[in-house]
C-alpha positions in Angstrom: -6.9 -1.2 41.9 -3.0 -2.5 41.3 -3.9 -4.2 38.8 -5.2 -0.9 37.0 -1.8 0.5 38.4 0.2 -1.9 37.2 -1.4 -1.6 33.4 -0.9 2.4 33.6 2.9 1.6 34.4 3.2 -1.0 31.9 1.2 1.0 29.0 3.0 4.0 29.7 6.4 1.7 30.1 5.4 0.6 26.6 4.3 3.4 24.4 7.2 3.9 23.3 8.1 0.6 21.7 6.4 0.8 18.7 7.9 4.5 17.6 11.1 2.8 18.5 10.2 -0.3 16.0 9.5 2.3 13.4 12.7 4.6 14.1 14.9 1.1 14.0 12.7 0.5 10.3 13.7 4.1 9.2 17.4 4.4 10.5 18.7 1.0 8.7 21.3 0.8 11.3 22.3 -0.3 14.8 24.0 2.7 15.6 22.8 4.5 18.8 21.2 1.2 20.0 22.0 -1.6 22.9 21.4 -5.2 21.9 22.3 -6.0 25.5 19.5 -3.1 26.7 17.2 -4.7 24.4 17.8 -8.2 25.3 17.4 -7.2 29.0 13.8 -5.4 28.3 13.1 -9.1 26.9 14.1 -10.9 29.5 12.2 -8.8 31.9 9.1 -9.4 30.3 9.5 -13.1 30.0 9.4 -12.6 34.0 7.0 -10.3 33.9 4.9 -12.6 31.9 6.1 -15.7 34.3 5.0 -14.0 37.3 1.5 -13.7 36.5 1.2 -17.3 35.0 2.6 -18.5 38.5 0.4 -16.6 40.3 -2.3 -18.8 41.5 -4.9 -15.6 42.7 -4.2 -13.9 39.6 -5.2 -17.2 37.7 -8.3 -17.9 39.3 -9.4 -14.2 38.0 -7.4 -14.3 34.7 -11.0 -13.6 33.2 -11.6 -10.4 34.9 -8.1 -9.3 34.8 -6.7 -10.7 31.6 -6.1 -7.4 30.7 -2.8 -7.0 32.5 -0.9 -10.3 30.5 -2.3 -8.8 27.6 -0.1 -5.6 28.3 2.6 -8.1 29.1 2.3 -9.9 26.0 2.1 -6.7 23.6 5.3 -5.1 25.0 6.8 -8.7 24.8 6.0 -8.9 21.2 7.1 -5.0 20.9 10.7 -5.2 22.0 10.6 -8.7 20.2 10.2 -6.7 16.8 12.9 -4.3 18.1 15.2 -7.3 18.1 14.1 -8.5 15.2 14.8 -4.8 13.5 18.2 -5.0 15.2 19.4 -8.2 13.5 18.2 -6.7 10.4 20.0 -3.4 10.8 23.4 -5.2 12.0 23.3 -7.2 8.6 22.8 -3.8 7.0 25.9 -2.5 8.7 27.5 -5.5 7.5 26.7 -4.9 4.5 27.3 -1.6 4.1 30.7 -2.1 5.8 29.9 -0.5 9.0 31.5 -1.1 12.0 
């Protein structure tokens, strides 16, 4: 059951990411956003992620629950695109001679 918890907290944690890839896509600029927000999302799901490699009981089930990493793993790759869309976008503003 807190595995099931934990995947409701991390989808609902995560819906949002790939609207926010699409918005960053769209806008063509960094305005509005945090690289240093961003950076910490990553960060935290590189622990996230961590955590349940580590963890030996969660292991020795990984194929009954692999289902939470794979949440893990999808908002890892989500914010990664974020950050990808960021560097983009700054070189836009560049560019375009935005501040």
């Amino acid at each position: 059951m807190a595995e099931i918890l934990e995947v409701i907290m991390i989808v609902s944690f995560g819906a949002s990411w790939p609207l926010n890839v699409i918005k960053s896509y769209k806008a063509r600029t960094t305005r509005g956003k945090s690289l240093a927000f961003l950076l910490l999302i990553f960060f935290g799901y590189i622990a996230g992620i961590a955590s349940k490699l580590l963890n030996g009981a969660y292991m020795a089930e990984i194929g009954e629950k692999w289902y939470v990493l794979f949440f893990y793993v999808l908002n890892f790759v989500m914010v990664g695109a974020d950050l990808v869309m960021y560097a983009r976008n700054k070189r836009l503003d560049k560019i375009a001679g935005v501040a």
